[in-house]
N, CA and C of each residue as an Amber inpcrd file, in Angstrom:
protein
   561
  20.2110000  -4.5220000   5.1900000  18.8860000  -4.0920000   4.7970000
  18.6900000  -2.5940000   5.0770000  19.4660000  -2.0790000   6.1460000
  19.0980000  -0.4330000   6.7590000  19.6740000   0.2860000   5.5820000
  21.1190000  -0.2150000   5.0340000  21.6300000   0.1260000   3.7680000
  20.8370000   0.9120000   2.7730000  20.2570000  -0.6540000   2.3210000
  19.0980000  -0.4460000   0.8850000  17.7790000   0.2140000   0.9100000
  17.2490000   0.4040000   2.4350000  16.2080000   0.9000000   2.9920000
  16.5970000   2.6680000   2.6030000  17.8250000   2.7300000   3.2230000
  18.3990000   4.3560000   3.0650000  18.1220000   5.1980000   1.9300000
  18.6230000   3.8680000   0.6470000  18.9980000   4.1150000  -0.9420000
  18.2480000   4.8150000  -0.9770000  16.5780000   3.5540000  -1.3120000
  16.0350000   3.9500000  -1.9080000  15.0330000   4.8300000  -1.1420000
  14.8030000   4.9200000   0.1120000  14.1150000   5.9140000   0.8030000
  14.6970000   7.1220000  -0.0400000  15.9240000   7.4050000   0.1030000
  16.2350000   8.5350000  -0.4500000  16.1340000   9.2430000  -2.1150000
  16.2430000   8.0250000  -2.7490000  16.2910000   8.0160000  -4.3780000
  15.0380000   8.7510000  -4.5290000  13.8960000   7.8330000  -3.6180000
  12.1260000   7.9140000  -4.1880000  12.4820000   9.6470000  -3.5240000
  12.8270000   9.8950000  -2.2060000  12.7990000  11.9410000  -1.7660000
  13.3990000  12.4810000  -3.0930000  14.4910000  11.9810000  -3.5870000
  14.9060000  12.8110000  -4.9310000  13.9870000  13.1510000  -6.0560000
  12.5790000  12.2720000  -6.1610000  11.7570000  12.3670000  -7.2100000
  11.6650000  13.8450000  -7.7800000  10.9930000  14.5560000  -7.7330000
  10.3440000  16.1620000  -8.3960000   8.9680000  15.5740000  -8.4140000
   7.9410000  16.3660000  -7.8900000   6.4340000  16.1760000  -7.8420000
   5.9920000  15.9530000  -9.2760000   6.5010000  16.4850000 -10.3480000
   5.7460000  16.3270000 -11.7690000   6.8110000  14.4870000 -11.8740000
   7.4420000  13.9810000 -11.7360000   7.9110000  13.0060000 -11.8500000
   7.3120000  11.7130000 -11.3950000   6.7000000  12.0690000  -9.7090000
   5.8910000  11.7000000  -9.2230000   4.4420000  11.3850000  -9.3610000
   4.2770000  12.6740000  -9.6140000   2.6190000  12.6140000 -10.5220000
   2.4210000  11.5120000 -11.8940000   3.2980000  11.7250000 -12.4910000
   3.5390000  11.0360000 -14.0070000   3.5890000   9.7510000 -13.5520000
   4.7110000   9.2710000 -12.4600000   4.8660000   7.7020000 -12.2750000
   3.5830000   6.9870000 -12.3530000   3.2950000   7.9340000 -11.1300000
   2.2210000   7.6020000 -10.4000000   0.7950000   7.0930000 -11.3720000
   0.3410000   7.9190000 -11.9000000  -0.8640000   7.9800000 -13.2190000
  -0.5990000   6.9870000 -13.8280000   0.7380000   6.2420000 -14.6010000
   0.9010000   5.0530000 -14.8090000   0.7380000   3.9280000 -14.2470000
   1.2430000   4.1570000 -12.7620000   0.8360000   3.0640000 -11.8530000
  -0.4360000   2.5170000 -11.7730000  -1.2850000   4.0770000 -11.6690000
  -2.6360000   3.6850000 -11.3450000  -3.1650000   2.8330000 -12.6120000
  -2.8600000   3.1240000 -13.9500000  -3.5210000   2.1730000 -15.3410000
  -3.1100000   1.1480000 -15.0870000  -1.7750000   0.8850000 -14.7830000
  -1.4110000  -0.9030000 -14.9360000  -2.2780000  -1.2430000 -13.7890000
  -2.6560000  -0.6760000 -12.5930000  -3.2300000  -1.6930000 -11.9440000
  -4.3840000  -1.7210000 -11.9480000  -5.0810000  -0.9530000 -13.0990000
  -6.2510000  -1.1140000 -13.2970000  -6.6620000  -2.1540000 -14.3370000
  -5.7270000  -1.9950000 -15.2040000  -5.6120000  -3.2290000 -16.4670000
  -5.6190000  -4.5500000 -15.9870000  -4.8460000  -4.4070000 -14.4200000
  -5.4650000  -6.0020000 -14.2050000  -6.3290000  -6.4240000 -13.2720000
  -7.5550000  -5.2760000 -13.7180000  -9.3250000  -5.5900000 -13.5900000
  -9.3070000  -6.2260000 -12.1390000  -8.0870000  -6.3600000 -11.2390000
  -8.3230000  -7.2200000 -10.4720000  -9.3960000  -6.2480000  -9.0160000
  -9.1190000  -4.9140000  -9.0380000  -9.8990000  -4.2250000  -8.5200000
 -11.6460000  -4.4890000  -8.2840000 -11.7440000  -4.4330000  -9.9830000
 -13.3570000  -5.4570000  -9.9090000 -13.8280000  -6.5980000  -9.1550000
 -13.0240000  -6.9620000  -8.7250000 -13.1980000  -8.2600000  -7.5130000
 -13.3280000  -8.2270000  -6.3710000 -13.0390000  -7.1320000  -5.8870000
 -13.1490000  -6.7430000  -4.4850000 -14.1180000  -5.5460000  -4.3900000
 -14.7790000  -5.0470000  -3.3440000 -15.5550000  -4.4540000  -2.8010000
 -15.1280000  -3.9270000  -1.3280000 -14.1090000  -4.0460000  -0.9240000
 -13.7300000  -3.2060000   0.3640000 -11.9490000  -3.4090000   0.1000000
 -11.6690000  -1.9160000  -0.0480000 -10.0520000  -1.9220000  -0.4820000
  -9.4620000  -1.0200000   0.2430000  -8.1060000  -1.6960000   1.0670000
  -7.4390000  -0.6300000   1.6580000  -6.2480000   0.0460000   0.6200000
  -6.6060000   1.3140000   1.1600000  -5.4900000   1.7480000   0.1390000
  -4.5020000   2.6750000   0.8740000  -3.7060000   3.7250000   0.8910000
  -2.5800000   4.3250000   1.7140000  -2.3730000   5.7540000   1.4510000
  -2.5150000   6.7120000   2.2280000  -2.2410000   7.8300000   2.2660000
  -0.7670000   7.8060000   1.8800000  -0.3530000   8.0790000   0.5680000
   1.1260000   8.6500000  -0.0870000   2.1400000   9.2520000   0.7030000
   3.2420000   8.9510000   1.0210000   3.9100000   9.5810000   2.2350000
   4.8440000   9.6090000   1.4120000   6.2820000  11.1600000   1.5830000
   7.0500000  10.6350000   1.1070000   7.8700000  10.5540000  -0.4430000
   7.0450000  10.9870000  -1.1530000   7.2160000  10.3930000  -2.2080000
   6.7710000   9.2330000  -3.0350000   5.6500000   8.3600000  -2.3050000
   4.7870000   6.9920000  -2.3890000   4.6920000   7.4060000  -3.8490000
   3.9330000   6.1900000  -4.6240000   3.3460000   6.7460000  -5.3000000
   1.5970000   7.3100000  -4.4430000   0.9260000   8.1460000  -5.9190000
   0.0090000   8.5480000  -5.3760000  -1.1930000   7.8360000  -5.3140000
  -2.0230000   8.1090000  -4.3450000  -3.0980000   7.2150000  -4.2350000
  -4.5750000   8.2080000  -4.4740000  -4.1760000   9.2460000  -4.3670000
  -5.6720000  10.1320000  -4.0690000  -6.3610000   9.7420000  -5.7660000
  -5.5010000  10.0840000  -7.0100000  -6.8480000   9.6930000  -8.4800000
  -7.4490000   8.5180000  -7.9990000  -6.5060000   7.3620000  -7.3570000
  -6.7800000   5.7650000  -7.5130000  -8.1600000   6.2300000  -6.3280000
  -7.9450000   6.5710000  -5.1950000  -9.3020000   6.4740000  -4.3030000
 -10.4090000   7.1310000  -4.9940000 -10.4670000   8.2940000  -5.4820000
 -11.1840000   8.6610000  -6.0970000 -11.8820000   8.1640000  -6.8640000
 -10.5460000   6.6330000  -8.1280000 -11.5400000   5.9340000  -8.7370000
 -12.4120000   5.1250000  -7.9010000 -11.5370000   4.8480000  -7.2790000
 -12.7390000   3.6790000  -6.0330000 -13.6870000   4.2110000  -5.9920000
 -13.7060000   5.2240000  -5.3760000 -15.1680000   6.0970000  -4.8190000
 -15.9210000   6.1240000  -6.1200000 -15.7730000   6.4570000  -6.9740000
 -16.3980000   6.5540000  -8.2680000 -17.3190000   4.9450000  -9.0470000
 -16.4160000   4.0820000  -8.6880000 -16.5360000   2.6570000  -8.8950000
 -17.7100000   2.1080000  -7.5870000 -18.2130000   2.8260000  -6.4820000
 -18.9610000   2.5930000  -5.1930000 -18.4090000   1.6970000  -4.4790000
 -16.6720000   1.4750000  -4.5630000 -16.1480000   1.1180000  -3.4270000
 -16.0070000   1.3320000  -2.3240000 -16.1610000   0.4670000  -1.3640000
 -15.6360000   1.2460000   0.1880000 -14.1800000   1.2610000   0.4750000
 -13.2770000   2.6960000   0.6870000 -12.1890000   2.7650000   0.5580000
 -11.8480000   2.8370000   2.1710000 -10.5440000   2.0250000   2.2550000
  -9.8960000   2.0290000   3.8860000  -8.2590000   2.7940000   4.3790000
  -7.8290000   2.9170000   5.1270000  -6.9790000   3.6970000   5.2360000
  -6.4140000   3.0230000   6.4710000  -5.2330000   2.9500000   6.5970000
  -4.8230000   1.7830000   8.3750000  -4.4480000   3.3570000   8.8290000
  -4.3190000   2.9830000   9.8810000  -4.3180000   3.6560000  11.5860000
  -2.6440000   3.1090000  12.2460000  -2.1560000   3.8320000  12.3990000
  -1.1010000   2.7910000  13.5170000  -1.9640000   3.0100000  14.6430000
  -1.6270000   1.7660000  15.0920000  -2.3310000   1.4360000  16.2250000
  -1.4000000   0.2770000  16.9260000  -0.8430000   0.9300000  18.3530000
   0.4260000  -0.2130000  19.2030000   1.0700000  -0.6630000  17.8220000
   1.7900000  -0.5310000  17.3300000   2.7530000  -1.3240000  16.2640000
   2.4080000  -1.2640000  15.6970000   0.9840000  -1.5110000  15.2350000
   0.7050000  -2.6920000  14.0530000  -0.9390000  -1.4880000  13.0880000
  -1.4310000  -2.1040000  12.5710000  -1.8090000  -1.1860000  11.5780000
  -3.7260000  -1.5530000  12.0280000  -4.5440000  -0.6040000  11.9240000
  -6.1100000  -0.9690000  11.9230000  -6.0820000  -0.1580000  10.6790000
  -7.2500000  -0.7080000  10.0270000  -8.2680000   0.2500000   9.2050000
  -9.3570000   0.7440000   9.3360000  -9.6560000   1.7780000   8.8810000
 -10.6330000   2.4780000   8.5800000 -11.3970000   3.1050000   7.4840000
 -12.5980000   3.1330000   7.8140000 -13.2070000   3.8010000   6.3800000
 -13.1420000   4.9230000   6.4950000 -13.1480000   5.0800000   4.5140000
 -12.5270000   6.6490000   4.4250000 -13.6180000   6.5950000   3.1870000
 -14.4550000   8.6840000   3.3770000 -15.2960000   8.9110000   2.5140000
 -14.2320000  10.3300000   2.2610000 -15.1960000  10.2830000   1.1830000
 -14.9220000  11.6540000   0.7630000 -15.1940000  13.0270000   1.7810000
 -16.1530000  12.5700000   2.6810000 -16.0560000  14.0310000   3.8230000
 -15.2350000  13.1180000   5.2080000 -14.4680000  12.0970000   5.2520000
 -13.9520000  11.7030000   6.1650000 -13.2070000  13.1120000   6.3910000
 -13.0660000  13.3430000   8.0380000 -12.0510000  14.0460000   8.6290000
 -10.4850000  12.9440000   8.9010000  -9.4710000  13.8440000   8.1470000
  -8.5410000  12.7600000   8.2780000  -7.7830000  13.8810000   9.4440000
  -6.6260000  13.0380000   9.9560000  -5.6360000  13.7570000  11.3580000
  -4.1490000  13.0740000  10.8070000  -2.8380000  13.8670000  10.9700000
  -1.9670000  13.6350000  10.6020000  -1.0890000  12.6190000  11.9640000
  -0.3990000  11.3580000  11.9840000  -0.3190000  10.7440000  12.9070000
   1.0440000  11.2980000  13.3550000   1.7590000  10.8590000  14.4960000
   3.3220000  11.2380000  14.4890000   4.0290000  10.8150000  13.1450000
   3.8990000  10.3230000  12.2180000   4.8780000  10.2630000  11.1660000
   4.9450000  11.6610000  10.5500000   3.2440000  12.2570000  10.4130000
   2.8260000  12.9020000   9.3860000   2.1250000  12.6790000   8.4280000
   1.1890000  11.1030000   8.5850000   0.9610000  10.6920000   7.4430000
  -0.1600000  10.8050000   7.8680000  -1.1920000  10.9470000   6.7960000
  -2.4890000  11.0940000   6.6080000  -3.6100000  10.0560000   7.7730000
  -4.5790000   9.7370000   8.6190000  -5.4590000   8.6450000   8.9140000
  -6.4260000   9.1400000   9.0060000  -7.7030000   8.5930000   8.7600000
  -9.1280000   8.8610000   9.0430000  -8.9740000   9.1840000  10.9820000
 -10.1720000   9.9460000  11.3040000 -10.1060000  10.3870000  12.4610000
 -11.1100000   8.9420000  13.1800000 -10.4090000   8.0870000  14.1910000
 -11.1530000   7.2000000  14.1900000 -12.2190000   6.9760000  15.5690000
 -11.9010000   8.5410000  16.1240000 -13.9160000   9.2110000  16.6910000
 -14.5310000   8.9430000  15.7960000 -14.3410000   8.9850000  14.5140000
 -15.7180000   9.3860000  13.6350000 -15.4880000   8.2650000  12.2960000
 -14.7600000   7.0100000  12.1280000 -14.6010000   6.3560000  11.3210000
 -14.8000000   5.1560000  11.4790000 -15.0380000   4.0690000  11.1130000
 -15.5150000   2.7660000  11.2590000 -14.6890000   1.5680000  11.0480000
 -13.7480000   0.7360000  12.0130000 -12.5780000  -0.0480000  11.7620000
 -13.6870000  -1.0430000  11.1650000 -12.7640000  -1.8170000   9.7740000
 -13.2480000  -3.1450000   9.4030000 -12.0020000  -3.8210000  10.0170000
 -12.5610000  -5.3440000  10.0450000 -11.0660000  -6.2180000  10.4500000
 -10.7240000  -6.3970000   9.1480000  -9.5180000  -6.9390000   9.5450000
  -8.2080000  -6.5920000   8.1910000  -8.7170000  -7.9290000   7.0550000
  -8.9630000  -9.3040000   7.5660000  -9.4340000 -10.1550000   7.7930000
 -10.9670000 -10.1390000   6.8070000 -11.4130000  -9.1730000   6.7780000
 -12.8580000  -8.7890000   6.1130000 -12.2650000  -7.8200000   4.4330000
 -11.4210000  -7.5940000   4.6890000 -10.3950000  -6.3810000   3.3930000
 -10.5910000  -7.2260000   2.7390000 -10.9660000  -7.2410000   0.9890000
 -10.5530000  -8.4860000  -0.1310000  -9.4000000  -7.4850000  -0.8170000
  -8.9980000  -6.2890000  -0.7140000  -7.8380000  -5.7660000  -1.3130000
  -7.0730000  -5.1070000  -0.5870000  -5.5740000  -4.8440000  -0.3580000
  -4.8600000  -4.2840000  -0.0620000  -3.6290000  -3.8890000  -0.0580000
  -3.7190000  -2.2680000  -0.8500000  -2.4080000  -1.6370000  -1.5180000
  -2.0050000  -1.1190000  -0.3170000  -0.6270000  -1.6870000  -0.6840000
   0.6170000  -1.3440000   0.3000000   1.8600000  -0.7970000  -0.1570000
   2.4170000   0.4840000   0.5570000   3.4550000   0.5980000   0.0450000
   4.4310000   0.1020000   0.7100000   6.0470000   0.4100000   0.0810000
   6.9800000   0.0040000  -0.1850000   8.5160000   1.0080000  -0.5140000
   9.2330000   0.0950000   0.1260000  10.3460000   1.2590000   0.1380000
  11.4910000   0.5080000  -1.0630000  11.5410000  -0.6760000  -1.1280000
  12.0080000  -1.4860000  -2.2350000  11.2220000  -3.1090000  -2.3620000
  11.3740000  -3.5470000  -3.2570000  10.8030000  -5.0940000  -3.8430000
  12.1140000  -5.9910000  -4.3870000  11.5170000  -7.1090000  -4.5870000
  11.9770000  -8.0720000  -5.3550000  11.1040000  -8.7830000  -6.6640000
  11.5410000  -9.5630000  -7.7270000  10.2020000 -10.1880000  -8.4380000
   9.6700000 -11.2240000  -7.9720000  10.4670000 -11.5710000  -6.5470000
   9.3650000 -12.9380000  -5.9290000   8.5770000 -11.9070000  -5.0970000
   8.3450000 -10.5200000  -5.3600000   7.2760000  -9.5370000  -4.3130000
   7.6030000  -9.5620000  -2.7700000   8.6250000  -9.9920000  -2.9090000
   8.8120000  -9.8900000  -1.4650000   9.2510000  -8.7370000  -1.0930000
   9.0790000  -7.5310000  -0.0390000   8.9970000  -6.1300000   0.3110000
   9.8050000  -5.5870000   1.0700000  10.4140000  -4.5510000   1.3090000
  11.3210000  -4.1000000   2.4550000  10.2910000  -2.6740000   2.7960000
   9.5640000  -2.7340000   3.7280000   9.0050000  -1.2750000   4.0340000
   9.7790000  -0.4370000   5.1630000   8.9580000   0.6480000   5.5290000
   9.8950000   1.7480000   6.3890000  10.7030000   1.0160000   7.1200000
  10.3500000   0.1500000   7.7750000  10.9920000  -0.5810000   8.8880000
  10.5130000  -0.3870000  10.3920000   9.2770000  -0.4060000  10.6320000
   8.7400000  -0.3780000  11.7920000   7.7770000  -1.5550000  11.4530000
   7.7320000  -2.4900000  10.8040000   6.9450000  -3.5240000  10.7800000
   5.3290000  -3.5130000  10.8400000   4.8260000  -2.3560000  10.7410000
   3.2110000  -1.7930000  11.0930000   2.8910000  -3.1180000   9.6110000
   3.0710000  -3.2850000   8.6170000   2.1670000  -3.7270000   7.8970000
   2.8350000  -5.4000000   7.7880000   3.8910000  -5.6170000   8.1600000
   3.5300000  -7.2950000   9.1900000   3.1530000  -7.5090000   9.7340000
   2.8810000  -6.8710000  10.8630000   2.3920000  -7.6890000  12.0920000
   0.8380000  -7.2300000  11.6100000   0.4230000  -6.5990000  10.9790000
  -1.1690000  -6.6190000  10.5570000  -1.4110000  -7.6060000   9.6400000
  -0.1730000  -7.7350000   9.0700000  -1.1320000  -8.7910000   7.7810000
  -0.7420000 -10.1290000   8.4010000   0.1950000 -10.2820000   9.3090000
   0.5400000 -11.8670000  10.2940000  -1.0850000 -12.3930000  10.4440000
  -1.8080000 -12.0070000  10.7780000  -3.2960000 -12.4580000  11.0460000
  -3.9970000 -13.0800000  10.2630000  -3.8390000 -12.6860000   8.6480000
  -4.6120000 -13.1270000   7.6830000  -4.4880000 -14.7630000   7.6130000
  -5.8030000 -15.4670000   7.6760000  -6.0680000 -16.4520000   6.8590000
  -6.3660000 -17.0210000   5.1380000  -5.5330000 -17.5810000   4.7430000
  -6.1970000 -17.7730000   3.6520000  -7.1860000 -18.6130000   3.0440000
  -7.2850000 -19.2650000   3.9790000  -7.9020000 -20.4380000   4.1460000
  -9.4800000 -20.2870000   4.5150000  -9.7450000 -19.1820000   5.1980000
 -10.6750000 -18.2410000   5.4710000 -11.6760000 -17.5110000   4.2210000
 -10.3120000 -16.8400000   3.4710000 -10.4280000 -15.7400000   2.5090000
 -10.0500000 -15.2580000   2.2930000  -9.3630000 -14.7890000   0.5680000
  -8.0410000 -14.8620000   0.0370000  -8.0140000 -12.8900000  -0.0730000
  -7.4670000 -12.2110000   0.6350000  -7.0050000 -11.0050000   0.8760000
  -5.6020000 -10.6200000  -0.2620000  -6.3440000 -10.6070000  -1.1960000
  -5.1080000  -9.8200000  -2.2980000  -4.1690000  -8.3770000  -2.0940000
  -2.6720000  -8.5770000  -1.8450000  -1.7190000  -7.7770000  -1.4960000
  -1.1600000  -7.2580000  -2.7340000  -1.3920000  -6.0840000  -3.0260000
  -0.7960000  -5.5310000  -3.8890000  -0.0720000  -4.2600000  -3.3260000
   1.4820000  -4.4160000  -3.5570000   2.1470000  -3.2890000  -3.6450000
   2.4710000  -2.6480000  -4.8720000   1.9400000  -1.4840000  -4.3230000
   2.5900000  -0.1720000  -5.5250000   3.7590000   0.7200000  -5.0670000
   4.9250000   0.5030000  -6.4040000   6.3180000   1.3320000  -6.4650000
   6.7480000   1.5550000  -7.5890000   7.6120000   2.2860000  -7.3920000
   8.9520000   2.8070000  -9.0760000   9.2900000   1.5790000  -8.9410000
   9.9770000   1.3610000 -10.3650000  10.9240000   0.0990000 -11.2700000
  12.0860000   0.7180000 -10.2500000  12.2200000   1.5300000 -10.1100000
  13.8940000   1.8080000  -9.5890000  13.7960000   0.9100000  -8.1250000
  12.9000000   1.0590000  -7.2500000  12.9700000   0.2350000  -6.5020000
  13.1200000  -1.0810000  -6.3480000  13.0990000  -1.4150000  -7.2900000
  13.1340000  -3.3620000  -7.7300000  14.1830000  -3.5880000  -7.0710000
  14.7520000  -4.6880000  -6.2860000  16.3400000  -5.4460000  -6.0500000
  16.1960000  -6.5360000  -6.8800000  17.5130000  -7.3270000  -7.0340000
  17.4770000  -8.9940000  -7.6340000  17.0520000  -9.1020000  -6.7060000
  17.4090000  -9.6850000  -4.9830000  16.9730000 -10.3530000  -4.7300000
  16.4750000  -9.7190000  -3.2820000  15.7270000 -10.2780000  -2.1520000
  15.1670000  -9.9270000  -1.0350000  15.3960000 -11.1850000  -0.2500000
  16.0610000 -11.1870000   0.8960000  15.9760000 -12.4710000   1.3300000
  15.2260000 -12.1400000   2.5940000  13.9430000 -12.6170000   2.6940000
  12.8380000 -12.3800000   3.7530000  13.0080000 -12.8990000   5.0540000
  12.5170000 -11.7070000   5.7860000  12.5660000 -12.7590000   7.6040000
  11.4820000 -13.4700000   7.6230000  11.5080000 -14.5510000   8.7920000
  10.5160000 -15.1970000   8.7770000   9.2910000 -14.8400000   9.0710000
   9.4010000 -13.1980000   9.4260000   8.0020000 -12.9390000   9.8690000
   7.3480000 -12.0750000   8.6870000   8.6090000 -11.7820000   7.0550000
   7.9160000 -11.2110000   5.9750000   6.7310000 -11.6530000   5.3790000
   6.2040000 -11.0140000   4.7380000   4.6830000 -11.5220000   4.0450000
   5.1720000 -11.0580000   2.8590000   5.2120000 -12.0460000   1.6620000
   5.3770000 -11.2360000  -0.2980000   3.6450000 -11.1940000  -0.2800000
   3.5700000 -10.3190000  -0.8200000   3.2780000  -9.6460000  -1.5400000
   2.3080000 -10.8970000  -2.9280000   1.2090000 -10.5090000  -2.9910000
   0.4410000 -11.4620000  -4.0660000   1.2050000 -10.5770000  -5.6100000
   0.9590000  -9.2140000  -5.5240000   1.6760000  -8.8070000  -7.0450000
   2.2130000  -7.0640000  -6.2970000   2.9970000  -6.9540000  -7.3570000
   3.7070000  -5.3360000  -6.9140000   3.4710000  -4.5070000  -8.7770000
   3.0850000  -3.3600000  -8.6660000   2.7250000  -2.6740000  -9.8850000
   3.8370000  -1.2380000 -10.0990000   4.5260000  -1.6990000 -11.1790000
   5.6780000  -0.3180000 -11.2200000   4.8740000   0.1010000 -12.2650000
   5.3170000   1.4630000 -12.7840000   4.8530000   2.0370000 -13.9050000
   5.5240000   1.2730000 -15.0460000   6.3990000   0.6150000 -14.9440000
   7.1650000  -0.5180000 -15.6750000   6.2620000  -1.7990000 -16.1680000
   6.2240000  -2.4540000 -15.0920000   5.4680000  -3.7250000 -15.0960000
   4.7490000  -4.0880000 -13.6720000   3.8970000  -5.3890000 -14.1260000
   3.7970000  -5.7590000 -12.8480000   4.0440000  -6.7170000 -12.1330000
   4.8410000  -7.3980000 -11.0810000   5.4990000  -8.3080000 -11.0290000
   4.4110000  -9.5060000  -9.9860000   4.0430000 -11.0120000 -10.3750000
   3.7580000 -11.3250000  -9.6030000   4.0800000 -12.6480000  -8.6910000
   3.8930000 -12.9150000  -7.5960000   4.3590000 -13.8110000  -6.6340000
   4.1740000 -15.2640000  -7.1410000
């Protein structure tokens, strides 16, 4: 898995920012086409690290749409969220990656989220995920009930990232659907 983690970590650094941008803008239509956004009202979404695709048009649409947009935190391992406005003060964490400053931001439980885009370092079409490899967005989503209330997982990535297959640990979570600028694949 550290292998394929390497690949494509590295493939997605090879992008070019106009390559990126372009994916990306596609990404954001297919996953708007499937309206499934309209269903939710509190959505976490992910500061772009990397090469991600991008998220800032997509928050923007949120914000535009009068969504409340969230952003996770590492926090001990595992991931919190927070709300994020348009004058949120964000702080760069030890990765480098973007978080709301959370003196001044408001954790929802994860548990209360009805959406949440996640990225991804490669997929499968059963959505099952290989991320950085520090486990921050298992052991956050280990908590969810569904039974409770159904918390829709959507990862966004390149088609290049696709594998045939992913064979999951027992502590993986797939993924409800994953959105390439390709297609969108779901669980």
């Amino acid at each position: 898995m550290e292998t394929i983690r390497k690949e494509k970590k590295s493939e997605r650094l090879g992008m070019s920012k106009d390559m990126v941008d372009e994916k990306s803008s596609v990404i954001k239509k297919n996953l708007l086409e499937l309206n499934i956004l309209n269903n939710g009202n509190s959505i976490a979404a992910f500061s772009s690290f990397q090469n991600e695709p991008q998220t800032e048009e997509l928050i923007n649409y949120l914000w535009s749409e009068e969504k409340e947009v969230y952003l996770p935190v590492t926090h001990k391992g595992s991931l919190k969220f927070y709300n994020y406005k348009i004058d949120s003060l964000v702080l760069k964490n030890r990765f480098g990656i973007s978080e709301p400053d959370v003196t001044q931001a408001e954790e929802i439980p994860i548990q209360s989220l009805d959406i949440i885009l996640i990225p991804l370092v490669a997929f499968d079409r059963s959505c099952n995920r290989i991320g950085m490899g520090s486990g921050f967005y298992d052991k956050a989503l280990s908590v969810l009930d569904d039974s409770v209330k159904k918390t829709h997982l959507i990862g966004l990535a390149y088609e290049f990232q696709k594998l045939d297959h992913i064979q999951p640990n027992k502590w993986d979570i797939a993924l409800d659907c994953i959105v390439t600028e390709k297609n969108v694949y779901h669980s």
